[in-house]
C-alpha positions in Angstrom: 65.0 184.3 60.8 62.8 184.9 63.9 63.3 186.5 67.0 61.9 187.6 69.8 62.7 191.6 70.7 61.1 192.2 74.0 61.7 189.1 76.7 62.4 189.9 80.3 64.5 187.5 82.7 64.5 186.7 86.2 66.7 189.6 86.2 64.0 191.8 85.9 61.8 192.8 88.9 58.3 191.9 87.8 59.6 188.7 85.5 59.3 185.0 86.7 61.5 183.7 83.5 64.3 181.7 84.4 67.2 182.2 81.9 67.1 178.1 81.6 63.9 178.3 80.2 64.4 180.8 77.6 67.5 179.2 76.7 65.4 175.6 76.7 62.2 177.3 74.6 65.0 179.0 72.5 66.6 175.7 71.4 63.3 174.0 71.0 62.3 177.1 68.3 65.4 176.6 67.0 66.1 180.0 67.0 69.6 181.2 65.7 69.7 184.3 68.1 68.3 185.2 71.5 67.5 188.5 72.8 67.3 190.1 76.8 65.7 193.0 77.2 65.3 193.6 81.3 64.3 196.7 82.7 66.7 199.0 83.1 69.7 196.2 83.5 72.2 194.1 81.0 73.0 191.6 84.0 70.5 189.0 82.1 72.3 189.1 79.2 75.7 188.9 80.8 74.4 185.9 82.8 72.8 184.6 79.8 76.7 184.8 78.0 78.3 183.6 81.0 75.9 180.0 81.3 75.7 179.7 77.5 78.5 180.6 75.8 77.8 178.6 72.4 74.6 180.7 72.3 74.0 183.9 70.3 72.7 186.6 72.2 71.7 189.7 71.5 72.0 192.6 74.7 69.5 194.6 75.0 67.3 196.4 77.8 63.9 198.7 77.6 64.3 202.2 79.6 61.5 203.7 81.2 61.9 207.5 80.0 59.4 210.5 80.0 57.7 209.7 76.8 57.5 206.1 77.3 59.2 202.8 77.3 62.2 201.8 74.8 64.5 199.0 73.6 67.7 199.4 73.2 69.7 196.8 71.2 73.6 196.3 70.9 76.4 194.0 70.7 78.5 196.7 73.1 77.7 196.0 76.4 80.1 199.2 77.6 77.4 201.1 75.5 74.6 200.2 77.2 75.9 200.4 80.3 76.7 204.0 79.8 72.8 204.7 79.1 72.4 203.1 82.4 75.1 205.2 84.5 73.8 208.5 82.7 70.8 207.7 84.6 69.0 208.8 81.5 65.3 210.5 81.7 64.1 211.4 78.6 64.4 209.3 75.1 66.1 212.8 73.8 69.2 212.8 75.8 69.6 209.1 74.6 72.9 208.9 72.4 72.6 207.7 69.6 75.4 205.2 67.7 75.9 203.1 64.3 76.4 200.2 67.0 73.0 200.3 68.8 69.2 200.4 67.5 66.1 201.7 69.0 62.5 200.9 69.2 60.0 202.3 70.8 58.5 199.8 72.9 54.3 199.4 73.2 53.8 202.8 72.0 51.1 205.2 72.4 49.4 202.9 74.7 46.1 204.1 76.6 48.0 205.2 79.7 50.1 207.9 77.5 47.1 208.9 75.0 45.3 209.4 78.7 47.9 210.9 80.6 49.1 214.4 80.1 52.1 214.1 78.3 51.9 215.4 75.1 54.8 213.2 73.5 51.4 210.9 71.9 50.6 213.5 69.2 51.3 216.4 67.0 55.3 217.7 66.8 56.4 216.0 69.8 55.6 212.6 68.5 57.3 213.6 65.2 60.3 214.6 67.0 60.4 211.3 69.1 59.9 209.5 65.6 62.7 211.3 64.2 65.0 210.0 67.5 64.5 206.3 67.2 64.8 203.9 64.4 61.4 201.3 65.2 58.2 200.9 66.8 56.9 197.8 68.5 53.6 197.0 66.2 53.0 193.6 67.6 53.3 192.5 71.4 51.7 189.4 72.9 49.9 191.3 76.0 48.7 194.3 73.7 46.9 191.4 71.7 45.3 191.2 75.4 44.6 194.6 75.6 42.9 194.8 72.2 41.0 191.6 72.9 39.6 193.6 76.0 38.8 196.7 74.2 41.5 198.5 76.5 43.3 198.8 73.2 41.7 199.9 69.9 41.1 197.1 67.5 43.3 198.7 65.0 45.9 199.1 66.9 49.1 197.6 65.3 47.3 198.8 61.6 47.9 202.3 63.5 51.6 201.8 64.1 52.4 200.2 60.7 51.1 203.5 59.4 53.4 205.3 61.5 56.5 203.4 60.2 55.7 203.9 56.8 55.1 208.1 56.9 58.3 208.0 59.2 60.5 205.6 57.4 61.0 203.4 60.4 61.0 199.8 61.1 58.5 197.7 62.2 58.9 194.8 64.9 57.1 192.4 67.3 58.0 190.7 70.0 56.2 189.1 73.3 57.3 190.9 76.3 57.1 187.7 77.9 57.7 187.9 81.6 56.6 184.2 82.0 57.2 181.4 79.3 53.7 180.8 78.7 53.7 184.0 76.1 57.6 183.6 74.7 57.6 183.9 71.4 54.1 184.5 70.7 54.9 187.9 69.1 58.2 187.7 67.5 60.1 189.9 64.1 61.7 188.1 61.0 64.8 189.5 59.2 66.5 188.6 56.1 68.5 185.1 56.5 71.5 187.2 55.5 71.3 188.8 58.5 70.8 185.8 60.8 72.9 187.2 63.7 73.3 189.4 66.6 74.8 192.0 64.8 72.6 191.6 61.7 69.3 191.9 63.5 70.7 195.8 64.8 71.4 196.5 60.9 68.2 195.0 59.6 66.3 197.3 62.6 68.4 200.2 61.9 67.5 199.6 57.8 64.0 199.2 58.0 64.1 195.4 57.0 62.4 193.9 59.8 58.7 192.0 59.7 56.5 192.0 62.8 54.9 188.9 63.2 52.5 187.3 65.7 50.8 183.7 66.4 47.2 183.7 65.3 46.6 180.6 67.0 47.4 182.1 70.3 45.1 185.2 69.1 42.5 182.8 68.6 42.4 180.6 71.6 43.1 184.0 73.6 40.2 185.3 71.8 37.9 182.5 72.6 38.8 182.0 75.8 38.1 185.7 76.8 34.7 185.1 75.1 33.9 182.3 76.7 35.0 184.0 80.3 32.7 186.8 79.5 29.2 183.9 79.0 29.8 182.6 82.4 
């Protein structure tokens, strides 16, 4: 089964995607479960329940904290609401339950390595390993990035790496803000676990693949190239 981790509504600030879209793209990819992840809110995924009821949706939301930005995943909206009323800061004071998963969204991208927090190596970034239960290897505007050279081009090889000597899972998905790049990075888990609540075990076990579309890595990558001759 497929799905896309990291998609942003209208009901995020910076996001032009209409919940009729994803729900329309969705169908058309015949894909069994849908996720929202909106900065710092659950009110997609709320609206997302309330329009489409027959649809499976998985809540979700990515936090901007001290040593970057997260995804939280879980079928409890009270949960994630909580996070949201702690006002939370830092990915440490994050709680953490059997009924949620998280993933650490785009890490170790150029503005942490170059800023000066010091969560991007050495002990902190073991102990920030230790807190969650996933990184974010593949993401359709990092596959920008790395086709720009603002990324390196080993990138994702560098965070598969990193799951493996941590023991964490690996996933992809588009942070789509727009429809244009839904779905162009996306994570399969086992069929058994083809809902909602099976995509937060499968995270939480380390059973998830990261994916991405090579065709849209190749016409992105062309296109750049071409842009660059003129």
């Amino acid at each position: 089964m497929k799905i896309d981790l990291h998609v942003h509504s209208e009901f995020s600030p910076d996001s032009r995607f209409a919940l009729d879209e994803i729900s329309t793209l969705s169908e058309q990819y015949e894909l069994p479960v849908i996720c929202i992840t909106d900065h710092d809110s659950v009110d997609g995924c709320l609206k997302m329940r309330e329009k489409y009821p027959d649809l499976k949706v998985l809540p979700g939301m990515e936090l901007g904290l001290a040593e970057g930005d997260f995804l939280v995943y879980s079928l409890n909206i009270d949960l994630l609401k909580s996070m949201l009323n702690k006002k939370i800061k830092s990915v440490f004071d994050l709680p953490r339950s059997p009924e949620e998963a998280l993933v650490w969204a785009h890490p170790l991208t150029r503005r942490f390595r170059e800023s000066d927090s010091p969560f991007a190596e050495g002990e902190m970034l073991a102990k920030v390993m230790d807190h969650i239960d996933g990184l974010e290897v593949y993401n359709s505007k990092i596959l920008i990035h790395v086709t720009l050279g603002q990324e390196p081009a080993g990138y994702a090889e560098n965070l598969i790496q990193l799951t493996r000597k941590f023991g964490k899972a690996a996933v992809g998905g588009s942070d789509s803000h727009q429809f244009y790049n839904y779905l162009k990075a996306w994570t399969r888990v086992p069929p058994e676990l083809a809902s909602a609540a099976g995509v937060v075990e499968a995270i939480k076990k380390g059973l998830t693949v990261p994916e991405y579309d090579p065709l849209y890595y190749q016409r992105l990558t062309d296109y750049l190239e071409k842009s660059a001759r003129l």
